[in-house]
C-alpha positions as CSV (number, residue, x, y, z in Angstrom):
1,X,7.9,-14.6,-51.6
2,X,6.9,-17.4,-48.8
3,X,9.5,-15.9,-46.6
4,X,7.4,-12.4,-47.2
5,X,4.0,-14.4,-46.7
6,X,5.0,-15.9,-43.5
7,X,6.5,-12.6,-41.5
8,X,3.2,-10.8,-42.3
9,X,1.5,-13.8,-41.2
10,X,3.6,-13.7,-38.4
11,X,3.1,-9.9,-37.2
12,X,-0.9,-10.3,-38.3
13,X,-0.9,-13.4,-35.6
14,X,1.0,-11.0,-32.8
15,X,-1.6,-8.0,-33.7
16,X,-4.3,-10.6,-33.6
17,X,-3.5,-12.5,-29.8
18,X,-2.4,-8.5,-28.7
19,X,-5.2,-7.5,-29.3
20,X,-7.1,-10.5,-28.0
21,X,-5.3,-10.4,-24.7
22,X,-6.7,-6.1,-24.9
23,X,-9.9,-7.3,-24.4
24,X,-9.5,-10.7,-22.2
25,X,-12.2,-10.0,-19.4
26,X,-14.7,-8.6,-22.4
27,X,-14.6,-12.0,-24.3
28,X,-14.1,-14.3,-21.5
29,X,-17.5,-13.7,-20.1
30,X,-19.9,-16.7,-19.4
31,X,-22.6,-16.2,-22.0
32,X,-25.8,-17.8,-19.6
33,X,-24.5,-15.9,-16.6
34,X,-26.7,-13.4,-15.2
35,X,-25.8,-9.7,-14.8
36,X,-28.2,-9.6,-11.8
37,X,-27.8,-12.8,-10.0
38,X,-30.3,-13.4,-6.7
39,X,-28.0,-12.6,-4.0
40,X,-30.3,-15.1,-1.2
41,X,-29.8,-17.6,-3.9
42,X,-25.8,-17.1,-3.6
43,X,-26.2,-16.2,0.4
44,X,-27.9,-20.1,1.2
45,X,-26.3,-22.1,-1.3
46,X,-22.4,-21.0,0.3
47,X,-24.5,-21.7,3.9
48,X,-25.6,-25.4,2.6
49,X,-22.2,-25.8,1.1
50,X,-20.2,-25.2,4.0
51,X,-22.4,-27.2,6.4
52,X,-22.4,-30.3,3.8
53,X,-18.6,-30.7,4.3
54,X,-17.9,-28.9,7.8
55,X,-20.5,-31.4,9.3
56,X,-20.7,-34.7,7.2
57,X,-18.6,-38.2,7.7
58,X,-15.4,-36.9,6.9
59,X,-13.8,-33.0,7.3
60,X,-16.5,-33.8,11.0
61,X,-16.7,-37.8,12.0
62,X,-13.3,-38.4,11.1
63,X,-11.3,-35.4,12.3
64,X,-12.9,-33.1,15.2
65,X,-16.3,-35.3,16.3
66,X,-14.1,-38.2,17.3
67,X,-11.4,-36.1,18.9
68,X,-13.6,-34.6,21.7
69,X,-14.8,-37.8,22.2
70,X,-18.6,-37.0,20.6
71,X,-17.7,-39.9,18.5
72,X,-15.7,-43.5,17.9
73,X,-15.2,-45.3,15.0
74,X,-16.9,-48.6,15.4
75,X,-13.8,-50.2,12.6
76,X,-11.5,-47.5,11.4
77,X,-9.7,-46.3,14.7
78,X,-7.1,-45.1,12.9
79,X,-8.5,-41.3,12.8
80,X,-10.0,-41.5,16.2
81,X,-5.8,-42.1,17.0
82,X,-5.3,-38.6,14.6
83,X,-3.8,-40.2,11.9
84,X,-6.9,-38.2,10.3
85,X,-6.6,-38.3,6.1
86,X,-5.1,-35.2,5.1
87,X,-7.7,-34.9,2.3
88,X,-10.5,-34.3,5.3
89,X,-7.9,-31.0,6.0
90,X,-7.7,-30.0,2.7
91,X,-11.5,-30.3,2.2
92,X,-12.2,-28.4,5.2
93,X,-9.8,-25.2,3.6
94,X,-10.9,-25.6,0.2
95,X,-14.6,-25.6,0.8
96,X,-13.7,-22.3,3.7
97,X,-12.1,-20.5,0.8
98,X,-14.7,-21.1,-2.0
99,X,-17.7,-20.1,0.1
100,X,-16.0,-17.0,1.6
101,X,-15.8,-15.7,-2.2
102,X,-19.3,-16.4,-2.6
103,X,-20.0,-13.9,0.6
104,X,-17.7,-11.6,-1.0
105,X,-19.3,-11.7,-4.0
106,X,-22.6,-10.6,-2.3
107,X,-20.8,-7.9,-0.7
108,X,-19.7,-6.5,-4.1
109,X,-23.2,-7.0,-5.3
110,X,-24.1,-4.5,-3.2
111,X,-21.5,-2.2,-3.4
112,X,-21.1,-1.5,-6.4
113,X,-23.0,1.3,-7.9
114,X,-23.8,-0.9,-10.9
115,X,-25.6,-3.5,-9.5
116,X,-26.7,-2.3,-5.5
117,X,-29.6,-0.7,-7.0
118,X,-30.6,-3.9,-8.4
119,X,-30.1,-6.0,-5.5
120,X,-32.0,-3.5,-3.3
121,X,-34.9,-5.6,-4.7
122,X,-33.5,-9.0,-2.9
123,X,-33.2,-6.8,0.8
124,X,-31.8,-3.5,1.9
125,X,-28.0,-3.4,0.5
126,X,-27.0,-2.4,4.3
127,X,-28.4,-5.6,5.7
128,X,-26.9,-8.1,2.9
129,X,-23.6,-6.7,3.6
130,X,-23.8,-7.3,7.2
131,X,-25.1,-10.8,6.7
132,X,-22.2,-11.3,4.1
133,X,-19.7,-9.9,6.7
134,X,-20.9,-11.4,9.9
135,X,-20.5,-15.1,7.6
136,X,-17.1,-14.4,6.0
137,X,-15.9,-13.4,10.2
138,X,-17.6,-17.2,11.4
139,X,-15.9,-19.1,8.2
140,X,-12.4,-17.1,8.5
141,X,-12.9,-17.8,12.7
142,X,-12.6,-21.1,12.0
143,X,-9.7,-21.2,9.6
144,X,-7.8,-19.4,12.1
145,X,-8.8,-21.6,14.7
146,X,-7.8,-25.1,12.8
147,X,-4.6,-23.8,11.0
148,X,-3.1,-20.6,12.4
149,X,-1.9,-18.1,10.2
150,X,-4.3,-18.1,6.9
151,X,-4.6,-16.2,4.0
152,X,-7.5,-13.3,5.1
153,X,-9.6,-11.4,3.8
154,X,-11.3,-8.4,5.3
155,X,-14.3,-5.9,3.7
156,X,-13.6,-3.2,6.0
157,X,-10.0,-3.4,6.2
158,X,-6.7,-2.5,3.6
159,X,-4.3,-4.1,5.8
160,X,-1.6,-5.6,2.8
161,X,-1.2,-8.3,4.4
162,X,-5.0,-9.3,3.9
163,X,-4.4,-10.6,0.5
164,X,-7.0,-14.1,0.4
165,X,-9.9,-13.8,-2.5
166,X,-8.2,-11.3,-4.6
167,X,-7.2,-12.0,-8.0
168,X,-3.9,-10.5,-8.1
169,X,-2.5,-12.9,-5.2
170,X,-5.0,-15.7,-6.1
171,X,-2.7,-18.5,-5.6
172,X,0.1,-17.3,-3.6
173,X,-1.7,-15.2,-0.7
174,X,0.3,-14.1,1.9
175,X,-0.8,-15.5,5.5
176,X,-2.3,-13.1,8.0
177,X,-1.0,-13.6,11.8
178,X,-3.6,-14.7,13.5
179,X,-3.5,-11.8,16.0
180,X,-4.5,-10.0,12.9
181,X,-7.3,-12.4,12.1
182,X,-8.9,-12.2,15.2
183,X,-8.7,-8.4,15.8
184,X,-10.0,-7.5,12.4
185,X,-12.9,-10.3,12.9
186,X,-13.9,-8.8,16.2
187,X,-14.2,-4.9,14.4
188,X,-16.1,-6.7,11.4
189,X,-18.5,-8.3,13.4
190,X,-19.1,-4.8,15.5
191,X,-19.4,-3.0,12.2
192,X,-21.8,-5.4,10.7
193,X,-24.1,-5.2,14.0
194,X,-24.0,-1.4,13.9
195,X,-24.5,-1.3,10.2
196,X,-28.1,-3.5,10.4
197,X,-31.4,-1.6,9.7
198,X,-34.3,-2.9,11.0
199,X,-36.4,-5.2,9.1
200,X,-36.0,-8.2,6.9
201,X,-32.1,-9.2,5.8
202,X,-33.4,-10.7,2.3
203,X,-37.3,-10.1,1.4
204,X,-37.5,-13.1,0.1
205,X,-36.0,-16.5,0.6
206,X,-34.3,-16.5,3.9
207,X,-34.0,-19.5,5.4
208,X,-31.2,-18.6,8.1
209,X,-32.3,-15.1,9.7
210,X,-35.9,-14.5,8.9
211,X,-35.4,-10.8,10.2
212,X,-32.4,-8.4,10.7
213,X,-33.0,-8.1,14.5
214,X,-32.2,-12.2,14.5
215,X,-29.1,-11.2,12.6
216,X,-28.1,-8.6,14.9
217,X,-28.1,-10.8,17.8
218,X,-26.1,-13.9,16.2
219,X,-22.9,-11.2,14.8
220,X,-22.8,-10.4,18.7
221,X,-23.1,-13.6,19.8
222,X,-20.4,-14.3,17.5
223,X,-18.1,-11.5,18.6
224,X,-18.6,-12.7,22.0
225,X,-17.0,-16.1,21.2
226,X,-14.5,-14.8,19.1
227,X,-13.4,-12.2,22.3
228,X,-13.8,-15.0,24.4
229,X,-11.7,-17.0,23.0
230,X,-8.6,-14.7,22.3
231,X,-9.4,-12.6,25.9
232,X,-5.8,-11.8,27.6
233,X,-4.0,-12.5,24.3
234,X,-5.4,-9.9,21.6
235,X,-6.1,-6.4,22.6
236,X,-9.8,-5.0,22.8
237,X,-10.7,-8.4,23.3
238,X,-12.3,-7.9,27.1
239,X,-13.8,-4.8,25.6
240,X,-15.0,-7.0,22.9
241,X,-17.4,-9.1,25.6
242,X,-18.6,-6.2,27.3
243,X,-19.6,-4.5,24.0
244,X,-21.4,-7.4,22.7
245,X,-23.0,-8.4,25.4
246,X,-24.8,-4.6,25.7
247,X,-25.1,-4.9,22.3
248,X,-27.8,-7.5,22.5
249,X,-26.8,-11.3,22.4
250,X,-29.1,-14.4,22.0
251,X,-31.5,-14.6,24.6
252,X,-33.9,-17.9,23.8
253,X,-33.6,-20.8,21.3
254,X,-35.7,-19.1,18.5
255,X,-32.7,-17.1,18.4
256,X,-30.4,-20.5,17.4
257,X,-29.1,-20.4,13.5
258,X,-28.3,-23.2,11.7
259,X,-28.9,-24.5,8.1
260,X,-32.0,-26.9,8.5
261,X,-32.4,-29.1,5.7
262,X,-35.1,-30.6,3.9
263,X,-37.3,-33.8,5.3
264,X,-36.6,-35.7,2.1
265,X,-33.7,-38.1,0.3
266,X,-33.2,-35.2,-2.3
267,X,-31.3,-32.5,0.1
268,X,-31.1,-34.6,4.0
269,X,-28.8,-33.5,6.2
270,X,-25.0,-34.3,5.7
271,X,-24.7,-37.0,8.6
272,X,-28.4,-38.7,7.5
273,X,-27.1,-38.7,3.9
274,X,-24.0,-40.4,4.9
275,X,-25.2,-43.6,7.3
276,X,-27.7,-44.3,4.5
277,X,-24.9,-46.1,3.1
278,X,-22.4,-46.2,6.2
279,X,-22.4,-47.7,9.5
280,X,-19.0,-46.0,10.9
281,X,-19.7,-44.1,14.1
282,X,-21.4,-44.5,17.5
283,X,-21.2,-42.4,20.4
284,X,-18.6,-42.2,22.3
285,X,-17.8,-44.3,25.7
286,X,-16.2,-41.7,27.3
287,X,-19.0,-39.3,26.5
288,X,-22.1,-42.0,27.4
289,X,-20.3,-42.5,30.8
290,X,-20.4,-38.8,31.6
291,X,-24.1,-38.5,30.8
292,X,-24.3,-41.3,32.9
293,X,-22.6,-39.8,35.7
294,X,-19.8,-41.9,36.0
295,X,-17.3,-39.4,34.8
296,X,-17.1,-35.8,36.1
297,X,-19.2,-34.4,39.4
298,X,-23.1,-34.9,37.7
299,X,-25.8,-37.3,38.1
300,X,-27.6,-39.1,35.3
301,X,-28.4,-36.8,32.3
302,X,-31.3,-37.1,30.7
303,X,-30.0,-35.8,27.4
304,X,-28.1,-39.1,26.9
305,X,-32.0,-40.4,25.9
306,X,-31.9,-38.1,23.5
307,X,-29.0,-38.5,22.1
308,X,-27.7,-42.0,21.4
309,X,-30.6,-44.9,20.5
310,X,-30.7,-48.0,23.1
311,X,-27.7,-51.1,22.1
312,X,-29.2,-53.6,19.7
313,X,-31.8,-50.9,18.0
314,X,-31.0,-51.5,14.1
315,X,-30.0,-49.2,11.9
316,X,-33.3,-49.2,9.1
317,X,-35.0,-48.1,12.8
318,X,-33.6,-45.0,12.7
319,X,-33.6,-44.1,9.5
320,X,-37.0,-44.4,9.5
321,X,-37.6,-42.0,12.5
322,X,-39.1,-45.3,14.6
323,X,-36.3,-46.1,17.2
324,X,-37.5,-46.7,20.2
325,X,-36.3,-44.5,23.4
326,X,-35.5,-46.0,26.4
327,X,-34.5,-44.2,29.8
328,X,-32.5,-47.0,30.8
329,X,-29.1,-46.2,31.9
330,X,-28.6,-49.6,31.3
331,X,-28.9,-49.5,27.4
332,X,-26.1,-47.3,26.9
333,X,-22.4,-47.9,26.3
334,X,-20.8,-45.6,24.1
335,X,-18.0,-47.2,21.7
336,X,-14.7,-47.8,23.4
337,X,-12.6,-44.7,22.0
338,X,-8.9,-44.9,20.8
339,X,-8.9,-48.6,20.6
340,X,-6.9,-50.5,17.7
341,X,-9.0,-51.2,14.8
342,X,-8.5,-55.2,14.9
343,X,-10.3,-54.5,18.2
344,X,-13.2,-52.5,16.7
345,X,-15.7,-55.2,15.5
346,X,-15.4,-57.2,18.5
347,X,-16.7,-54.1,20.6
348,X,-19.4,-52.5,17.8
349,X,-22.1,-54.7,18.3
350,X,-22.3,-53.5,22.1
351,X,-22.2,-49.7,21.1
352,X,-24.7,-47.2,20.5
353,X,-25.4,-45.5,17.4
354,X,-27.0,-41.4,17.7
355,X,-30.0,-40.9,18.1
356,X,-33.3,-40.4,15.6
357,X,-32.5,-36.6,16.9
358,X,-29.7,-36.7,15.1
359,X,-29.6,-38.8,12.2
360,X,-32.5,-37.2,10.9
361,X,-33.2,-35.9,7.4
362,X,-34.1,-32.2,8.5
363,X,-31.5,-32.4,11.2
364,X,-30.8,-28.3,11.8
365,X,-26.9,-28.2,11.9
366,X,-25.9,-25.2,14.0
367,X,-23.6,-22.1,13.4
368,X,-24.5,-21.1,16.6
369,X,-26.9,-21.4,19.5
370,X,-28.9,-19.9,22.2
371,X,-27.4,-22.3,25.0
372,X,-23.7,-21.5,24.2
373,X,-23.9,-18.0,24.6
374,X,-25.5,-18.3,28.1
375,X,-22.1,-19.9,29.2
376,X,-20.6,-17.5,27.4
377,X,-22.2,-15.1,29.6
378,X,-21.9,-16.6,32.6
379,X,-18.1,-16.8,32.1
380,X,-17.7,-13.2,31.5
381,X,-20.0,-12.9,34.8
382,X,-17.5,-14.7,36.9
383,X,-19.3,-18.2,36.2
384,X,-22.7,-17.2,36.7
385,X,-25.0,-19.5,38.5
386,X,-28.1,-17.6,36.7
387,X,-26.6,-18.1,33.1
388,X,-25.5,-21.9,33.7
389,X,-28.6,-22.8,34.7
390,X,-30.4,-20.7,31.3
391,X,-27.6,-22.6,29.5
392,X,-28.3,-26.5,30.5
393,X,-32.2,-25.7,30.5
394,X,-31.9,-24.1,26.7
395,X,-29.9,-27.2,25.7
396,X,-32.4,-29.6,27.1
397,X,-35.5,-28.1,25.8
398,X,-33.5,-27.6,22.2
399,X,-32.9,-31.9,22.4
400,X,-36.8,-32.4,23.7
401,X,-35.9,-33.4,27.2
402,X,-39.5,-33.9,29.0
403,X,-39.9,-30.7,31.7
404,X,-39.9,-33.0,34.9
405,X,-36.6,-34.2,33.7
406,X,-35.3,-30.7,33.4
407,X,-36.5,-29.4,36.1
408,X,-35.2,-32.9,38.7
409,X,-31.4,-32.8,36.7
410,X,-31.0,-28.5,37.1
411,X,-32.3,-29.3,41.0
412,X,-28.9,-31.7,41.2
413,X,-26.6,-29.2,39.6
414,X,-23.5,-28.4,41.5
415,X,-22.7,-25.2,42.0
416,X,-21.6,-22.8,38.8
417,X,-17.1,-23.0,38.8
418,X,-14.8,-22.8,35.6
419,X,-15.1,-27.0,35.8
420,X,-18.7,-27.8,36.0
421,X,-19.8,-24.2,33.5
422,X,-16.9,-25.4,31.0
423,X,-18.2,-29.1,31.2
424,X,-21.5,-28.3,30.8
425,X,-20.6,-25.9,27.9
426,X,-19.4,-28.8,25.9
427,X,-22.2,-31.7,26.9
428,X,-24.5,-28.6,25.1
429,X,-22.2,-28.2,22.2
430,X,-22.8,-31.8,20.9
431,X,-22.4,-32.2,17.4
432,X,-20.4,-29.2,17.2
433,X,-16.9,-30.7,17.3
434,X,-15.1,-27.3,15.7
435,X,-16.1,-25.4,18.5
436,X,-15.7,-27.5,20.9
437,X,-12.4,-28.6,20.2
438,X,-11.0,-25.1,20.4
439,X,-12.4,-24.7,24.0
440,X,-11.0,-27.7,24.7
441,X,-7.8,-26.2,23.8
442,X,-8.3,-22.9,25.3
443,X,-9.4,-24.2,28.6
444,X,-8.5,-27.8,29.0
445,X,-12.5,-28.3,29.6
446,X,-14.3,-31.0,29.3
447,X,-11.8,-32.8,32.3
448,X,-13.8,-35.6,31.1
449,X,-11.7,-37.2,28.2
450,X,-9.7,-39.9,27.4
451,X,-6.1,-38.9,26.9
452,X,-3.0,-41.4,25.2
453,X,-1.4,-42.7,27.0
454,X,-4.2,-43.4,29.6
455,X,-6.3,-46.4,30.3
456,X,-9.5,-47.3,28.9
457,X,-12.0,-50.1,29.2
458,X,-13.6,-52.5,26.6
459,X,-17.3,-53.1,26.3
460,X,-16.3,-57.0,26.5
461,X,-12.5,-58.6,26.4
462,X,-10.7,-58.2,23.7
463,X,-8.0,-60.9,23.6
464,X,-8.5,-61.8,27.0
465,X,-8.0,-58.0,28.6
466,X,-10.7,-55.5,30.0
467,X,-8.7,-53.1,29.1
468,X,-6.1,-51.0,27.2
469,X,-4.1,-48.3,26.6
470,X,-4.9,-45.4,24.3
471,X,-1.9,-44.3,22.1
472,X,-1.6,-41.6,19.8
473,X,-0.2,-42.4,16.2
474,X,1.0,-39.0,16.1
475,X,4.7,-39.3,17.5
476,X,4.3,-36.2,20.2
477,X,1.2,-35.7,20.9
478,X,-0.4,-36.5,24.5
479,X,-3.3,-34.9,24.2
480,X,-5.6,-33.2,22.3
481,X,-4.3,-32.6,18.8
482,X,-3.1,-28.6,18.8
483,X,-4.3,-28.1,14.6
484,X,-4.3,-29.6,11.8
485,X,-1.5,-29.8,9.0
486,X,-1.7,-27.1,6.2
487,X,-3.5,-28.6,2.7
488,X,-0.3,-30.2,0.8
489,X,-1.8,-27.8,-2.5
490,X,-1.0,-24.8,-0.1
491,X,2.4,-26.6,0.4
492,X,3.1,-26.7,-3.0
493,X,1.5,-23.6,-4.8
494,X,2.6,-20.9,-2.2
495,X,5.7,-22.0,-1.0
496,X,7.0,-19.3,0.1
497,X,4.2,-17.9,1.9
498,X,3.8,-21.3,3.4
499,X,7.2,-21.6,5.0
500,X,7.0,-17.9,6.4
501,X,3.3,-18.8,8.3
502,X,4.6,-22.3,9.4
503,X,8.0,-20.3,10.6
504,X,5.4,-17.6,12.1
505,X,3.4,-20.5,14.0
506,X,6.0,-22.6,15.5
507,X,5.8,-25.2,13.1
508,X,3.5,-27.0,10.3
509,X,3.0,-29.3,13.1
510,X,-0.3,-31.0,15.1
511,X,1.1,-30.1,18.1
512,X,1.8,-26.5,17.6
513,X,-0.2,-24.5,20.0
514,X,-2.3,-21.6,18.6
515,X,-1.9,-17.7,20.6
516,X,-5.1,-18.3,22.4
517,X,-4.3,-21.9,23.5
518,X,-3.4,-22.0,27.1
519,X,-4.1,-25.5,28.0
């Protein structure tokens, strides 16, 4: 009788869990989740969220900001070296892949015939798409740009080998090539600038755009870095800048878009929040003596005032928005940069932290900006004169540089070449070490940096020298790292897909070159 009891318990159970797993995605449903959730809500928290870690102490000040020389560790040289913490890499993808689902959950918001009608409310469906798309092109740009081949995913395009953000390859995506990548991001950005209708991109609560016509410009602005950057190497590309350029590009700062954060200790910006409690970076020697006009072919610049605070200015100063400026040359060091780290505190207290500008609890950290594209453009013009010029004024009136100052340092400029645009390019790209890292790599520009195996100088002896030698702690590289290492989890979880991209690439190595670096 038992035996009887326990096979129709048996075969009850199995009924019961088939028909459980029948209706798995009708039971597992979140019980306080909205069926109609605000789609600007979703659109500026996955903005916020990817700023936070893209820009704050770690996946920024100890990966890229030091590596283009921006920054230097004022103890902890090891990173500045680019024996960077592999966590800071795997941040950087994890954070990439979690907000790009957010963007494509906005897109399927306003697809779907369930919910578009709803979230017509929030904006017009065509313009929340296009803002959706146009973010998901600038987050999977730089995934591409830092790794290689990725896992990709594209709203206007079936390609199978797009497979990232879907739920049937969730863990094990393949990786797109990054000819691929780029191609597909260059159509998606010229699809979501023709698919914009005029007026507002979210009627209410939008803090990046304001209006679709702002929108417009920035996904051709965009395109026009992306062709830029992959010109001569993926097809369409040249046609790319042309088109985006007609299109209508950026053409003042109140064009710029960045997240800008909240003058407050509740939500400050990432960099603010983090030298509250941390004292790591300063600005960079190599960096200070280039503003200075003892490196490269300009005179003194006043955006050095701007920004890096005077030597000896203490840190509770700045914080509180009352350092005082000077327009000294003579206040200004910079931290020596790749230098060991026994030799760091012996050489901090003659460096110079950034500026009030920067550390700043509504700092507005920047996707992109006005200034860039003018280079942009005067590149594409066969280095411009006009467009340099519109691209150092824009980045000196964006840093508060006084008028007479602008006006005395454009009088000195040398004439517009690939050297003195591209250097320029990257004194206005300050604090945006992502991008300018990958021009670095595409153009070899700024000429300005400090390289291993070169010689650098101490702000006082160390150990009885004025000098020493920069070496890399990656065995192979002399210069520039090339990318970064994929995320150990990727390692692990997608094996297989792993060892076909880093096959694909040339190697899971920081010195494999990208397709579009020709330095």
């Amino acid at each position: 009788m038992k035996k009887i009891i326990y096979i129709i318990s048996a075969v009850t159970m199995l009924f019961s869990i088939n028909s459980c797993a029948d209706r798995f995605e009708e039971i597992d449903v979140n019980p306080n989740q909205t069926k109609n959730p605000l789609s600007y809500g979703i659109f500026n928290s996955a903005n916020k969220e990817y700023m936070d870690e893209m820009r704050g102490s770690f996946s920024s000040g100890r990966v890229a900001l030091p590596w283009v020389q921006y920054s230097a560790q004022r103890a902890y040289t090891d990173e500045d070296r680019y024996a960077y913490r592999i966590t800071s890499g795997a941040t950087i993808w994890s954070v990439s892949y979690r907000v790009a689902q957010d963007y494509k959950q906005i897109i399927e918001l306003n697809t779907n015939p369930a919910t578009k009608g709803a979230m017509s409310a929030y904006g017009p469906n065509e313009n929340q798409i296009a803002a959706a798309r146009t973010m998901l092109a600038y987050v999977f740009l730089n995934l591409a740009d830092t790794y290689g081949d990725v896992p990709y995913y594209s709203y206007g395009n079936a390609d199978p080998d797009f497979q990232a953000l879907s739920i049937n390859t969730e863990l094990q995506p393949k990786f797109a090539t990054q000819a691929k990548i780029y191609a597909d991001i260059m159509k998606e950005l010229k699809e979501s600038s023709m698919m914009i209708v005029p007026g507002k991109v979210f009627t209410s609560g939008d803090v990046l755009f304001g209006s679709s016509a702002k929108l417009k410009k920035f996904a051709n602005s965009l395109r026009l870095r992306v062709a830029t950057r992959v010109k001569g190497v993926v097809p369409g590309a040249e046609a790319a800048i042309t088109e985006s350029i007609a299109s209508g590009v950026m053409t003042s700062n109140a064009d710029n878009v960045g997240v800008m954060y909240e003058d407050n200790l509740v939500n400050p910006s990432p960099m603010y929040r983090d030298f509250r409690t941390r004292s790591d970076f300063a600005i960079n020697k190599t960096f200070v003596q280039l503003l200075k006009g003892q490196r490269g072919n300009f005179g003194l610049d006043p955006r050095l005032f701007q920004y890096a605070t005077p030597v000896g200015v203490t840190k509770a100063l700045i914080l509180a928005g009352t350092s005082p400026v000077s327009t000294n040359p003579a206040d200004f060091n910079g931290m020596p940069y790749g230098i060991a780290s026994s030799a760091g505190p012996s050489q901090a207290s003659t460096a110079n932290f950034f500026s009030k500008n920067v550390y700043k609890k509504d700092y507005k950290e920047m996707f992109m900006e006005y200034s860039e594209v003018e280079f942009l453009v005067s590149e594409a013009n066969g280095w411009s004169q006009a467009n340099y010029m519109n691209g150092v004024k824009a980045s000196m009136e964006k840093w508060g540089v006084p008028a007479a100052s602008i006006t005395a340092f454009i009088a000195t400029l040398p004439a517009a070449t690939k050297e003195t645009v591209l250097n320029q390019k990257y004194v206005a790209l300050f604090m945006q070490p992502y991008e300018a890292w990958a021009e670095y790599r595409r153009t070899g520009y700024p000429n300005t940096l400090l390289l291993p195996g070169q010689t650098g100088t101490y702000n006082v002896p160390y150990e009885g020298s004025t000098t020493y030698t920069f070496t890399s702690l990656i065995d192979g590289l002399t210069d520039l790292p090339a990318r970064l290492f994929y995320p150990t989890s990727t390692q692990s979880l997608n094996r297989v897909n792993y060892e076909a991209a880093s096959t694909s690439i040339g190697g899971d190595k920081m010195s494999t070159k990208l397709i579009w670096d020709k330095n």
